[in-house]
CHARMM-style PDB file with segment names, atoms N, HN, CA, C and O in Angstrom:
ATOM      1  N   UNK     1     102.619 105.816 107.948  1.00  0.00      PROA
ATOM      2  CA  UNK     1     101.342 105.248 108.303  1.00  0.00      PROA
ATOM      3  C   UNK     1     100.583 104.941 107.015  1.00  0.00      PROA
ATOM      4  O   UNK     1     100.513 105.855 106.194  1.00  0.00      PROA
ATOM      5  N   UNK     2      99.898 103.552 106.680  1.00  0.00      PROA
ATOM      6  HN  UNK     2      99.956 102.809 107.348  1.00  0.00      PROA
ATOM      7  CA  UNK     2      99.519 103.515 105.681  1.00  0.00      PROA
ATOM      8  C   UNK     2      98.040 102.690 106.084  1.00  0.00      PROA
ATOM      9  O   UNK     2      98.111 101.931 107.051  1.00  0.00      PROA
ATOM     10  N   UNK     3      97.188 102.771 105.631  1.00  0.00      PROA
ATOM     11  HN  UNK     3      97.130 103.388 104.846  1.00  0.00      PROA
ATOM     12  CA  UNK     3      95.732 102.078 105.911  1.00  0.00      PROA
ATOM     13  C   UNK     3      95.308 101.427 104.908  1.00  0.00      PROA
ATOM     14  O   UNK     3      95.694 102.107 103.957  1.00  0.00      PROA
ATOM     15  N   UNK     4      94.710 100.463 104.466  1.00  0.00      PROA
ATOM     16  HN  UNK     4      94.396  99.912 105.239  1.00  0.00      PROA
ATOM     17  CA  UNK     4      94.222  99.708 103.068  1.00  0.00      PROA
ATOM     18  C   UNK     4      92.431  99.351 103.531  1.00  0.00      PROA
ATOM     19  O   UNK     4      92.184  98.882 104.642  1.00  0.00      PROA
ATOM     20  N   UNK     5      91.417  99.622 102.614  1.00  0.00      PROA
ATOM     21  HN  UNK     5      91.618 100.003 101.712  1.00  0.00      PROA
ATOM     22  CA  UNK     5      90.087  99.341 102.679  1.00  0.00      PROA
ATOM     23  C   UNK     5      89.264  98.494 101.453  1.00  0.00      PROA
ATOM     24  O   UNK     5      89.684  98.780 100.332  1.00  0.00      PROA
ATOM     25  N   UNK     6      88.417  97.729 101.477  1.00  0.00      PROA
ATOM     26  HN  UNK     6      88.075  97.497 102.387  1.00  0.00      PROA
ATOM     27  CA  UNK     6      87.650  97.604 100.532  1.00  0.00      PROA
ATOM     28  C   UNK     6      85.829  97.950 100.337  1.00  0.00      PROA
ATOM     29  O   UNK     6      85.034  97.681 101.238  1.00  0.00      PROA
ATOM     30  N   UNK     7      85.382  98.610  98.934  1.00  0.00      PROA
ATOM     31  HN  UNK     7      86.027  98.828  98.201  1.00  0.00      PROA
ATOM     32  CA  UNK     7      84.382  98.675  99.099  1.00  0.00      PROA
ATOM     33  C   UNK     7      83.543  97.046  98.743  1.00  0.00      PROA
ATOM     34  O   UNK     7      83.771  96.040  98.071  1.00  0.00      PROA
ATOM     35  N   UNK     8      82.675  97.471  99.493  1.00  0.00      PROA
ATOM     36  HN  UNK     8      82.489  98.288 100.038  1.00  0.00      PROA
ATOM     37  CA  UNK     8      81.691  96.067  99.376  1.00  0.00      PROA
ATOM     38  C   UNK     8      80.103  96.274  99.468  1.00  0.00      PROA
ATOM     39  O   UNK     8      79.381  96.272 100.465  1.00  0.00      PROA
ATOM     40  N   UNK     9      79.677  96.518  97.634  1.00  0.00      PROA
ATOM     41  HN  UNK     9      80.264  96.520  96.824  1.00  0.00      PROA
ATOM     42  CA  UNK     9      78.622  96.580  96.794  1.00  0.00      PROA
ATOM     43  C   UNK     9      77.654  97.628  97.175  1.00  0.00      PROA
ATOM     44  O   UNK     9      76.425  97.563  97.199  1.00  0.00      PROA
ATOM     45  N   UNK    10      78.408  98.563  97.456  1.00  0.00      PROA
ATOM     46  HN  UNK    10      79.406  98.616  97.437  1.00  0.00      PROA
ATOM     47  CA  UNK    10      77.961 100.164  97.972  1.00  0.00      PROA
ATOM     48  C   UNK    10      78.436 101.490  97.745  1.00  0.00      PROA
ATOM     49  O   UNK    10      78.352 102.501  98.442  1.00  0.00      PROA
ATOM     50  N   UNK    11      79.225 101.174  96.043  1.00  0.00      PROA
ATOM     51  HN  UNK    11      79.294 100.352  95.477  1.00  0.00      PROA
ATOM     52  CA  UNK    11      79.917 102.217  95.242  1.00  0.00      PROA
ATOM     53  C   UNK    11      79.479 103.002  94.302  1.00  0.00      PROA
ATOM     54  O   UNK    11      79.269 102.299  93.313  1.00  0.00      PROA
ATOM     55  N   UNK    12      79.175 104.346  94.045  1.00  0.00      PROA
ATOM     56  HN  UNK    12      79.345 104.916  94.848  1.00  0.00      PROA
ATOM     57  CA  UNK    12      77.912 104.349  93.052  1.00  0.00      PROA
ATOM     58  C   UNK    12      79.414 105.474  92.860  1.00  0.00      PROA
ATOM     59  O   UNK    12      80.381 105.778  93.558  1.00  0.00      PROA
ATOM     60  N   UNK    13      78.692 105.953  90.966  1.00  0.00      PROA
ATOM     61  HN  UNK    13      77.906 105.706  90.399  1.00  0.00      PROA
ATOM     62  CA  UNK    13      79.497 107.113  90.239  1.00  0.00      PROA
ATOM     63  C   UNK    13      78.085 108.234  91.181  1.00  0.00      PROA
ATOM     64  O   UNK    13      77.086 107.741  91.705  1.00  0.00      PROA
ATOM     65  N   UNK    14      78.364 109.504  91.160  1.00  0.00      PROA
ATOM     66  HN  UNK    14      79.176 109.904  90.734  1.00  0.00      PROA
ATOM     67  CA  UNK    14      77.750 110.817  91.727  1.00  0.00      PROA
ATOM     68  C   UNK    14      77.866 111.665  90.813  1.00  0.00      PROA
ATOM     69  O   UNK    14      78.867 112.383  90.814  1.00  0.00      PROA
ATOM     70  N   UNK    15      76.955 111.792  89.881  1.00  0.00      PROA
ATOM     71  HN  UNK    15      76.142 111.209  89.880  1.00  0.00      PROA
ATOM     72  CA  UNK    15      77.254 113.554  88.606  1.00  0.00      PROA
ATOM     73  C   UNK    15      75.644 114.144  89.012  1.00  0.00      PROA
ATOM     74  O   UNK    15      74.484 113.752  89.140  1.00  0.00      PROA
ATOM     75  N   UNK    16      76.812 115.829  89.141  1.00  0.00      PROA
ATOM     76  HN  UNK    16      77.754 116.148  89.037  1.00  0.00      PROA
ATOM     77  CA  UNK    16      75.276 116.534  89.102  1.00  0.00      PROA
ATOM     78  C   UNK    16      74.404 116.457  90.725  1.00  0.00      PROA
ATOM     79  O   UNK    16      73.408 117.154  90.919  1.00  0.00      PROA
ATOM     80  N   UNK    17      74.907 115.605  91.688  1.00  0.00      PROA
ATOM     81  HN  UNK    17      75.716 115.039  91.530  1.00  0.00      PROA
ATOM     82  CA  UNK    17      74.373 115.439  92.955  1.00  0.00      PROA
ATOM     83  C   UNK    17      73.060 114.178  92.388  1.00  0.00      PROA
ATOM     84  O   UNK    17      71.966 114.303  92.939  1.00  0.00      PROA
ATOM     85  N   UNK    18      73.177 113.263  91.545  1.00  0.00      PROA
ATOM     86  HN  UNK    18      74.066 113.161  91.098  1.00  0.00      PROA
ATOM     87  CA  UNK    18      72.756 112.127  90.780  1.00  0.00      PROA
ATOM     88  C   UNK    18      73.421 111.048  91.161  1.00  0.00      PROA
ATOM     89  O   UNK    18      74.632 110.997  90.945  1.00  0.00      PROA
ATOM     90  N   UNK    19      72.976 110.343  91.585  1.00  0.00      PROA
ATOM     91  HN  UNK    19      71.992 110.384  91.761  1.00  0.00      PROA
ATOM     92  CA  UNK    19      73.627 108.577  91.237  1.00  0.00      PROA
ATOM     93  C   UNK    19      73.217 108.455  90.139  1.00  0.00      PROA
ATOM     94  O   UNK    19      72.009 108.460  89.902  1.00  0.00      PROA
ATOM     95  N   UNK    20      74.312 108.292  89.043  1.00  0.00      PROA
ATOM     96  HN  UNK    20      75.294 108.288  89.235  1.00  0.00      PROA
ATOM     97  CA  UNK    20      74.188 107.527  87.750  1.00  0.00      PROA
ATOM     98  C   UNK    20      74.383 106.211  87.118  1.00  0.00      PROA
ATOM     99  O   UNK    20      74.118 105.840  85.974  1.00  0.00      PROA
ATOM    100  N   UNK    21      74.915 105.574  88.135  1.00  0.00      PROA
ATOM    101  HN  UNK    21      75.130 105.875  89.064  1.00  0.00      PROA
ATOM    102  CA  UNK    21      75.500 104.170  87.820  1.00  0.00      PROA
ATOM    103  C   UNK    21      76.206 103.662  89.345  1.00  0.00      PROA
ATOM    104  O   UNK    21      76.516 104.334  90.329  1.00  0.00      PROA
ATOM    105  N   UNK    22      76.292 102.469  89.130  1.00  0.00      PROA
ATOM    106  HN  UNK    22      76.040 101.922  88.331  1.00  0.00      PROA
ATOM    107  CA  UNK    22      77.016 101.447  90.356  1.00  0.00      PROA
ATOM    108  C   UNK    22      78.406 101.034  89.514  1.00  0.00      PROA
ATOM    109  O   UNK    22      78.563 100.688  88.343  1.00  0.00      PROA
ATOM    110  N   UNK    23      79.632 101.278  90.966  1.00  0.00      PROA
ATOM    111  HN  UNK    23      79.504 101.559  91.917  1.00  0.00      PROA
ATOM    112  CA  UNK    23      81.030 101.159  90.057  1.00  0.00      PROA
ATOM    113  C   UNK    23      81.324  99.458  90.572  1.00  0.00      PROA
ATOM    114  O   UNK    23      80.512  98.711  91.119  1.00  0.00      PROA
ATOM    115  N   UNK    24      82.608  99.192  90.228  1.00  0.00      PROA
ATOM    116  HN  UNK    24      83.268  99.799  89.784  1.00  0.00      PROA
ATOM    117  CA  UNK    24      82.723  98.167  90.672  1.00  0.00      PROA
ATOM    118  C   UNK    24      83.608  98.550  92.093  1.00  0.00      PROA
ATOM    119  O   UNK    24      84.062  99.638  92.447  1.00  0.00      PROA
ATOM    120  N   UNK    25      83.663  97.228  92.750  1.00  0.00      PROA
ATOM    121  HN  UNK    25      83.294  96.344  92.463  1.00  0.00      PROA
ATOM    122  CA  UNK    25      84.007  97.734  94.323  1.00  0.00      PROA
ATOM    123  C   UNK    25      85.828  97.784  93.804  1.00  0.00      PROA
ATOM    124  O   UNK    25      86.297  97.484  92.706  1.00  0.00      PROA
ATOM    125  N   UNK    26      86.368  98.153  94.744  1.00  0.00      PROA
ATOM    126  HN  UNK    26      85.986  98.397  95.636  1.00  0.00      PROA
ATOM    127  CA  UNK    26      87.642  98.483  94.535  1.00  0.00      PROA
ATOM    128  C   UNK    26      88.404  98.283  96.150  1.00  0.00      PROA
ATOM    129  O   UNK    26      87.761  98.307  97.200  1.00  0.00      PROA
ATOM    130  N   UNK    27      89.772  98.104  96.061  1.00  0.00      PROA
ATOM    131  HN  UNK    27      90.294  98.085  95.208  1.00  0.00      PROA
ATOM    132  CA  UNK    27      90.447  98.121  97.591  1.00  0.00      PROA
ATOM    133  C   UNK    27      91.692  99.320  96.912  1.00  0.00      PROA
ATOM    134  O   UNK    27      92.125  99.669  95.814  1.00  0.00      PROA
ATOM    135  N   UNK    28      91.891  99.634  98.378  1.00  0.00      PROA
ATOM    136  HN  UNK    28      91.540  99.351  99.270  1.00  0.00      PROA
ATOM    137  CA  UNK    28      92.566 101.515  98.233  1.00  0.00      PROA
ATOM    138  C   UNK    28      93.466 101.418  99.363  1.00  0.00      PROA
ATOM    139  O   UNK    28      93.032 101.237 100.501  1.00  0.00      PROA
ATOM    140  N   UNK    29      94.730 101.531  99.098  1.00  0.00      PROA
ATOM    141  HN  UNK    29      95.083 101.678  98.174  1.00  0.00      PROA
ATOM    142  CA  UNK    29      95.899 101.812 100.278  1.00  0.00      PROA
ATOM    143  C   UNK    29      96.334 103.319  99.782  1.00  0.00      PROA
ATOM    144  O   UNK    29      96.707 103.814  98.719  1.00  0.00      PROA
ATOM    145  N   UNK    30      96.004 103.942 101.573  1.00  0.00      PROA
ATOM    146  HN  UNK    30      95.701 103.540 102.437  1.00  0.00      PROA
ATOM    147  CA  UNK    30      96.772 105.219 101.654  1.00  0.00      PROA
ATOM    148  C   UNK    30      97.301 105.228 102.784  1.00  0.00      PROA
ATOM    149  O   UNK    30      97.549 104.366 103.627  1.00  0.00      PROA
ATOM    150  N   UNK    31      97.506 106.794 102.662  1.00  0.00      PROA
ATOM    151  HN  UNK    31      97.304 107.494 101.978  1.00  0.00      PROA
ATOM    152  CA  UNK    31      97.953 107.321 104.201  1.00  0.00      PROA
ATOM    153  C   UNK    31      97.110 108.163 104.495  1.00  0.00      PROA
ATOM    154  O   UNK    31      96.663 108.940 103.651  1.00  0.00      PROA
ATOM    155  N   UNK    32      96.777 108.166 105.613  1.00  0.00      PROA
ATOM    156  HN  UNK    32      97.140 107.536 106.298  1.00  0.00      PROA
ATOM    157  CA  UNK    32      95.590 108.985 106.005  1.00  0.00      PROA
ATOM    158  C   UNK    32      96.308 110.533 106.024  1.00  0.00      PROA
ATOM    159  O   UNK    32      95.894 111.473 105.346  1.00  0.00      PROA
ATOM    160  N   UNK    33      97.420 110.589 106.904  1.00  0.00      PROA
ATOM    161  HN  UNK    33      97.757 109.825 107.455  1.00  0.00      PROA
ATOM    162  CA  UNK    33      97.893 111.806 106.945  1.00  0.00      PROA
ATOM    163  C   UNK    33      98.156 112.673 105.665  1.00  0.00      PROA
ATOM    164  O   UNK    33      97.875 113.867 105.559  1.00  0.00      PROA
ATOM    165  N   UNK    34      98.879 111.698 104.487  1.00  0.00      PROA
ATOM    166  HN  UNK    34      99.108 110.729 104.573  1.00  0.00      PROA
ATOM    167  CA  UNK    34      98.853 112.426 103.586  1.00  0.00      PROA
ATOM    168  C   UNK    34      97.127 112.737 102.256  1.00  0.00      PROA
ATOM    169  O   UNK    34      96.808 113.517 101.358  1.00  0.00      PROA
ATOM    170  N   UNK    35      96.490 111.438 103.042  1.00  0.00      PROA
ATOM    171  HN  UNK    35      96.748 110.804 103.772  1.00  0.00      PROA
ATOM    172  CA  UNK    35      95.306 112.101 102.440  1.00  0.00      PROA
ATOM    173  C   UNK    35      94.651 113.479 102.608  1.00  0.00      PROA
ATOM    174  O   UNK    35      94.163 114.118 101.675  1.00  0.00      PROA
ATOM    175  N   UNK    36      94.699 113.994 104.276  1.00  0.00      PROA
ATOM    176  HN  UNK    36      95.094 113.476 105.034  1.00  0.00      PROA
ATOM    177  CA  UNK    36      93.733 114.772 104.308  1.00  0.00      PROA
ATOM    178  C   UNK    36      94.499 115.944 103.673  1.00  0.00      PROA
ATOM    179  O   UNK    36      93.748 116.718 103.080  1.00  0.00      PROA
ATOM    180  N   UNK    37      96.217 116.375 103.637  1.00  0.00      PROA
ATOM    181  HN  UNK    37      96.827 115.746 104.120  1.00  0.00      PROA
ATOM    182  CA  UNK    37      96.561 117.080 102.620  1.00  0.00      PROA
ATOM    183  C   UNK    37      96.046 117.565 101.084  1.00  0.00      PROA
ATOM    184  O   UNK    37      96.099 118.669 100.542  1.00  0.00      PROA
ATOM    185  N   UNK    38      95.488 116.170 100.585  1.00  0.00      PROA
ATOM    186  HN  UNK    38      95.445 115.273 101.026  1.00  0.00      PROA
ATOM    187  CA  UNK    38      93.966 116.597  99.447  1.00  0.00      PROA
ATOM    188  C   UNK    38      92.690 116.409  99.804  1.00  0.00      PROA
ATOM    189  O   UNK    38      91.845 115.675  99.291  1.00  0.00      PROA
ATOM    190  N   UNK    39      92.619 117.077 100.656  1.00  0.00      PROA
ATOM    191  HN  UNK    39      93.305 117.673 101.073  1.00  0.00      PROA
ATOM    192  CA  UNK    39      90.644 117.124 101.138  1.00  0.00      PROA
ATOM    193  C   UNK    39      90.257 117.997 100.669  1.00  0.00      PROA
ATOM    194  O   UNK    39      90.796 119.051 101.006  1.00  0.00      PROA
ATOM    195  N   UNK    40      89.340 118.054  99.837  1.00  0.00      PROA
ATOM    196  HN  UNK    40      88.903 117.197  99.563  1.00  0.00      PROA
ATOM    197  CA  UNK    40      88.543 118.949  99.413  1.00  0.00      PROA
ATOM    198  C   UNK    40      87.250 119.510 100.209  1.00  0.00      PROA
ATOM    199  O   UNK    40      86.900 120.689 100.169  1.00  0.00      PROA
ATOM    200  N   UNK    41      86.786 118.789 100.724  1.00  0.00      PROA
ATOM    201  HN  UNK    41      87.070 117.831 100.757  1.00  0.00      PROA
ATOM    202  CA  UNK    41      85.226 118.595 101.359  1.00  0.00      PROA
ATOM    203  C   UNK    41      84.772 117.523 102.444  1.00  0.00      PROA
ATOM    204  O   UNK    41      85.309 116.424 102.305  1.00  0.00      PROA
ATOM    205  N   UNK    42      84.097 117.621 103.241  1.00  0.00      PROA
ATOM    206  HN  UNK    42      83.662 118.514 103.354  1.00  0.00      PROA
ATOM    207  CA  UNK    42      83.943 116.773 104.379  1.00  0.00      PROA
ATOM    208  C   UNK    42      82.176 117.134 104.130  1.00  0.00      PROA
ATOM    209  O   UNK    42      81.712 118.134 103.582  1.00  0.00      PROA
ATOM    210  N   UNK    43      81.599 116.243 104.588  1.00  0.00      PROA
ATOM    211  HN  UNK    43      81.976 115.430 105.033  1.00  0.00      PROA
ATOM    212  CA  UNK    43      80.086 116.085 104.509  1.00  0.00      PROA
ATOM    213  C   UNK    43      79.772 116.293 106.101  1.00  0.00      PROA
ATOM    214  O   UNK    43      80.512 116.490 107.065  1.00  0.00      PROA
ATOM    215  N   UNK    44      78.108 116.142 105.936  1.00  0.00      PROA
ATOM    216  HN  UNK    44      77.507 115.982 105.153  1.00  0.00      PROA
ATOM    217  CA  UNK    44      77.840 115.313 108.040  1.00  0.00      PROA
ATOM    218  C   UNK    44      77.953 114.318 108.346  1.00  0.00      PROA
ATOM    219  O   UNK    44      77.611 113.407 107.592  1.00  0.00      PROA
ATOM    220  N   UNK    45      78.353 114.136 109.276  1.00  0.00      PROA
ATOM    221  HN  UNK    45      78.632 114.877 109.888  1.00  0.00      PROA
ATOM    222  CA  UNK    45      78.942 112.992 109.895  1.00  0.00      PROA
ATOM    223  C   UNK    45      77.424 112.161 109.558  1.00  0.00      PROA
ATOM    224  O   UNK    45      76.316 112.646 109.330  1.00  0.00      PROA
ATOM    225  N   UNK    46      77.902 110.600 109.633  1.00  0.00      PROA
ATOM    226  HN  UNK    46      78.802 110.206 109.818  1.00  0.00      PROA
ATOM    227  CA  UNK    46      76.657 109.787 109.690  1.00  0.00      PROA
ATOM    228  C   UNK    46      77.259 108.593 110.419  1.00  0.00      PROA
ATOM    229  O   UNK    46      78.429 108.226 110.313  1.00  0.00      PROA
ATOM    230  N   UNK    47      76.207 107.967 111.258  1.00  0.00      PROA
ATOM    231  HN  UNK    47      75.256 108.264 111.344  1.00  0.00      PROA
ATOM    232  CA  UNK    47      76.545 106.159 111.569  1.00  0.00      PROA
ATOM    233  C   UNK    47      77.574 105.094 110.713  1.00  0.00      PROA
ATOM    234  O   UNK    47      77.608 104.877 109.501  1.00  0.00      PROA
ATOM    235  N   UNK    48      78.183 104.668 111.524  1.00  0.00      PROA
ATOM    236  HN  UNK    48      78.156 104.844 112.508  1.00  0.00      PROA
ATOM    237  CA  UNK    48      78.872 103.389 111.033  1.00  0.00      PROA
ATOM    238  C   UNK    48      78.441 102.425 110.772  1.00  0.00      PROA
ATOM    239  O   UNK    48      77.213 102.508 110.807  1.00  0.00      PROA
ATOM    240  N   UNK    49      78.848 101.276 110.451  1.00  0.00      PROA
ATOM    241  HN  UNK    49      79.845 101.209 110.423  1.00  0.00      PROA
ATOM    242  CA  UNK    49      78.133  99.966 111.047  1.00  0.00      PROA
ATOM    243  C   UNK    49      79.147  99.709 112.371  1.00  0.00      PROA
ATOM    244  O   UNK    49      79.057  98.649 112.991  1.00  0.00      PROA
ATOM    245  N   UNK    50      79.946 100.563 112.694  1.00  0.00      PROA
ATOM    246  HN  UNK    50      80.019 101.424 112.190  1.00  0.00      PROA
ATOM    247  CA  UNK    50      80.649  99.914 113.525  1.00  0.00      PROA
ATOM    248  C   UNK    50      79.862 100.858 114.939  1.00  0.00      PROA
ATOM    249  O   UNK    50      80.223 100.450 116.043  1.00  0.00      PROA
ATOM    250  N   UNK    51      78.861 102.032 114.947  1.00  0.00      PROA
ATOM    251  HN  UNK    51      78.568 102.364 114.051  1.00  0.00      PROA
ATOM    252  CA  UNK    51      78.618 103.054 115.585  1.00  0.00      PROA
ATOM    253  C   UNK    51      79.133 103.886 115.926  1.00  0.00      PROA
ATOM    254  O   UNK    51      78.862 104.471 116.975  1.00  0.00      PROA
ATOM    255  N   UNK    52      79.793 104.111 115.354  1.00  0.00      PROA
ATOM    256  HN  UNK    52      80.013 103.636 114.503  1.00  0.00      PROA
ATOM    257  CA  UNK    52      80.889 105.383 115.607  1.00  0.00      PROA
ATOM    258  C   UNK    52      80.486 106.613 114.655  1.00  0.00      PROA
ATOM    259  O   UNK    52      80.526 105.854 113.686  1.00  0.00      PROA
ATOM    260  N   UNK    53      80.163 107.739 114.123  1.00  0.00      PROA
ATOM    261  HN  UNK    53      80.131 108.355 114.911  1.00  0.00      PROA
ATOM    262  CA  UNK    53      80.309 108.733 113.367  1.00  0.00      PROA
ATOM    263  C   UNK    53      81.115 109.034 112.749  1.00  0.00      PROA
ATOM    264  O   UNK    53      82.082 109.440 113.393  1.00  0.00      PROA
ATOM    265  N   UNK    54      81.287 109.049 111.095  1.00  0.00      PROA
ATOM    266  HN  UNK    54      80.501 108.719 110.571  1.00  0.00      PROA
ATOM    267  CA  UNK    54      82.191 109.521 110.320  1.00  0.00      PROA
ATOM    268  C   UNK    54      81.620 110.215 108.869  1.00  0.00      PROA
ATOM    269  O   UNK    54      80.823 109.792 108.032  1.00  0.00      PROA
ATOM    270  N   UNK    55      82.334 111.366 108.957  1.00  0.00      PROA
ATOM    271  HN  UNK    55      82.981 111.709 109.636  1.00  0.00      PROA
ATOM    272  CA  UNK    55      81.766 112.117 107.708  1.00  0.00      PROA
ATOM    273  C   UNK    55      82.550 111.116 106.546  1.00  0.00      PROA
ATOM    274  O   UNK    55      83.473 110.304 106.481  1.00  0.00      PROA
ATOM    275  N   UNK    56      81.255 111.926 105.465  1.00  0.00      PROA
ATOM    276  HN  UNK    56      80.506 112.586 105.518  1.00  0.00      PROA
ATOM    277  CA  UNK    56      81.315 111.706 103.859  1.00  0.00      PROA
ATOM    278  C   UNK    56      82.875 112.229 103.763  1.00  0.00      PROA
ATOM    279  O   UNK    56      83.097 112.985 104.708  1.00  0.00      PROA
ATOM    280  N   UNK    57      84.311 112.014 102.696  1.00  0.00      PROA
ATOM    281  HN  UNK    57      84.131 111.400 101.928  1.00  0.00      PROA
ATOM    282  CA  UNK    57      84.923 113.085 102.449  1.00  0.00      PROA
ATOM    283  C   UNK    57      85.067 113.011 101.267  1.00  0.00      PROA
ATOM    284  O   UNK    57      84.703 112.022 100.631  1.00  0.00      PROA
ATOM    285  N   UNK    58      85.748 114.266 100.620  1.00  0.00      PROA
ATOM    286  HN  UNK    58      86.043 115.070 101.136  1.00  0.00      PROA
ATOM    287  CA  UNK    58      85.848 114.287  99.255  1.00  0.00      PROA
ATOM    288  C   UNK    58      87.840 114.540  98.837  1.00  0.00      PROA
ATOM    289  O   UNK    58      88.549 115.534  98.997  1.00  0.00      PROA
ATOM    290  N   UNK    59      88.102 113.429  98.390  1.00  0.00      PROA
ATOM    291  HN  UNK    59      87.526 112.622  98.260  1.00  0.00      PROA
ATOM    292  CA  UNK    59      89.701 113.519  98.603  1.00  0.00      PROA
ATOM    293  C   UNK    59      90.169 113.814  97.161  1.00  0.00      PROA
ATOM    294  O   UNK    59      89.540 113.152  96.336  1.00  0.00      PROA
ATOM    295  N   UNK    60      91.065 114.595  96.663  1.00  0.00      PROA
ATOM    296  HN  UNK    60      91.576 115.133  97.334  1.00  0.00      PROA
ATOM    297  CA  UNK    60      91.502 115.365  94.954  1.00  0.00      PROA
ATOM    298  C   UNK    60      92.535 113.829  95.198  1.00  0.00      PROA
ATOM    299  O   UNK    60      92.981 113.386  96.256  1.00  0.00      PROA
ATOM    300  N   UNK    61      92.643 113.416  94.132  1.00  0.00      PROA
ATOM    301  HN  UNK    61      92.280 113.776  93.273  1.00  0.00      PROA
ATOM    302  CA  UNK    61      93.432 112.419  92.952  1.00  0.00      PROA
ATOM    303  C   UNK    61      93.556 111.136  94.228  1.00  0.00      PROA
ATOM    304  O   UNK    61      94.704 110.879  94.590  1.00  0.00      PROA
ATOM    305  N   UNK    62      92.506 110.422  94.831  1.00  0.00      PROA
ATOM    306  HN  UNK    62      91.573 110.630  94.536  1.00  0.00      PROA
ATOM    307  CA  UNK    62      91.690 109.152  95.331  1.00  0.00      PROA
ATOM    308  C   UNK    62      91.787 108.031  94.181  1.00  0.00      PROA
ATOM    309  O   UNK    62      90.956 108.015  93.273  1.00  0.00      PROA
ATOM    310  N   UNK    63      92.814 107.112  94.254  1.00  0.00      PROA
ATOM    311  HN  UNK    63      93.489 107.126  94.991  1.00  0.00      PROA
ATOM    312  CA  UNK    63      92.704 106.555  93.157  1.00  0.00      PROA
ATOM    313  C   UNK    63      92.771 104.661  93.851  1.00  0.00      PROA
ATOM    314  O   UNK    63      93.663 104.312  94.623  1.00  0.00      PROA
ATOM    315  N   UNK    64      92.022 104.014  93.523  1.00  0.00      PROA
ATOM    316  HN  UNK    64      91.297 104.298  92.896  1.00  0.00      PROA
ATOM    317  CA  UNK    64      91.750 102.820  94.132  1.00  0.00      PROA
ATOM    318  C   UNK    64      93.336 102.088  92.964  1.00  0.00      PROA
ATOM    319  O   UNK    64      93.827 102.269  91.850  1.00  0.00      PROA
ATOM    320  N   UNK    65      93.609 100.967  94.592  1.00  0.00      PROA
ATOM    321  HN  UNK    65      93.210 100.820  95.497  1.00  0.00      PROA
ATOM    322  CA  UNK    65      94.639  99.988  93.844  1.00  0.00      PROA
ATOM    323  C   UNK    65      94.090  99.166  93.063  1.00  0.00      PROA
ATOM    324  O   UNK    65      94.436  99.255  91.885  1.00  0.00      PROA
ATOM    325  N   UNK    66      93.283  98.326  93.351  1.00  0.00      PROA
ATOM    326  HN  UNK    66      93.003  98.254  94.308  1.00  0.00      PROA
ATOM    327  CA  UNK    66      92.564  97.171  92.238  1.00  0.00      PROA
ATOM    328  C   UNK    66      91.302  97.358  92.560  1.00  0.00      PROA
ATOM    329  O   UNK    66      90.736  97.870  93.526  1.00  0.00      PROA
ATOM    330  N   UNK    67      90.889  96.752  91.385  1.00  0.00      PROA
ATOM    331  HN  UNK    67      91.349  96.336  90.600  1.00  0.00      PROA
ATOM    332  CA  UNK    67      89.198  96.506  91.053  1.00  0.00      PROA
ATOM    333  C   UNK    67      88.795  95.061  90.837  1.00  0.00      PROA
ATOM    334  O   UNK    67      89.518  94.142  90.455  1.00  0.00      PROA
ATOM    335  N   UNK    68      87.015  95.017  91.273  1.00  0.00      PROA
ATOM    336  HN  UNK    68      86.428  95.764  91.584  1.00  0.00      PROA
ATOM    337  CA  UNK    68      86.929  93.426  91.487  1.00  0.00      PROA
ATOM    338  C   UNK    68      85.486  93.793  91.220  1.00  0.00      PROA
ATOM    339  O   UNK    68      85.082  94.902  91.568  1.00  0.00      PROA
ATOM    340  N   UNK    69      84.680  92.921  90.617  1.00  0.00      PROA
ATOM    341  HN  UNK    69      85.009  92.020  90.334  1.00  0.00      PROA
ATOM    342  CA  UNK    69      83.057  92.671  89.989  1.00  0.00      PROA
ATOM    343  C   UNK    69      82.579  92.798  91.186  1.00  0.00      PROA
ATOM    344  O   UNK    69      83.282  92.424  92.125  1.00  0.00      PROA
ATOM    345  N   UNK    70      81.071  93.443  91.469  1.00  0.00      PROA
ATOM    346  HN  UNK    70      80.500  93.747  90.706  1.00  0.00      PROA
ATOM    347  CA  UNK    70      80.170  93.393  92.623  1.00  0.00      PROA
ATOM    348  C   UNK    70      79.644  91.992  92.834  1.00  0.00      PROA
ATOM    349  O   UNK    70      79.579  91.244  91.859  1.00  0.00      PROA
ATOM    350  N   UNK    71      79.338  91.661  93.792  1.00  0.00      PROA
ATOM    351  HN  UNK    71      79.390  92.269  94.584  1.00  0.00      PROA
ATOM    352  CA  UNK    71      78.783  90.479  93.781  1.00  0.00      PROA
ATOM    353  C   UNK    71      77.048  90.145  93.541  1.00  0.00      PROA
ATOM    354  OT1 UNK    71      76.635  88.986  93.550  1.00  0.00      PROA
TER     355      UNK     71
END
C-alpha cells in the first residue's frame, strides 16, 4: 500500500514549539502502514477541509520525495 501527498503553501519549520520560518512545499510517497511503525506522537484531532477529523502526527525519518517553490 503506498499513498503520495502534496503540501500546498502551509509548511512551516517548528523549533522550540515556534514557527520559525516557511519551508518550501514538498510531495511525499509512503506507506501508511509502514509509517505508523515510526510514530512518535499524534496531536488532537482537528477539521479537514474535507470535514472529516484528523490528528497532527509526528513520524521519525519523514522524508519528502521532491521539493517545489511556494507560490
Amino acid at each position: 500500500m503506498l499513498q503520495t501527498g502534496l503540501t500546498r503553501d502551509g509548511t512551516f519549520l517548528i523549533e522550540q514549539g515556534k514557527i520559525t520560518r516557511a519551508l518550501k512545499n514538498f510531495r511525499w510517497n509512503e506507506s501508511p502502514l509502514l509509517m505508523l511503525n515510526r510514530l512518535e506522537d499524534i496531536g488532537r484531532p482537528e477539521p479537514t477541509a474535507a470535514g472529516r477529523m484528523m490528528p497532527a502526527l509526528r513520524v521519525r525519518d519523514f522524508n519528502p520525495s521532491s521539493l517545489s517553490d511556494a507560490v
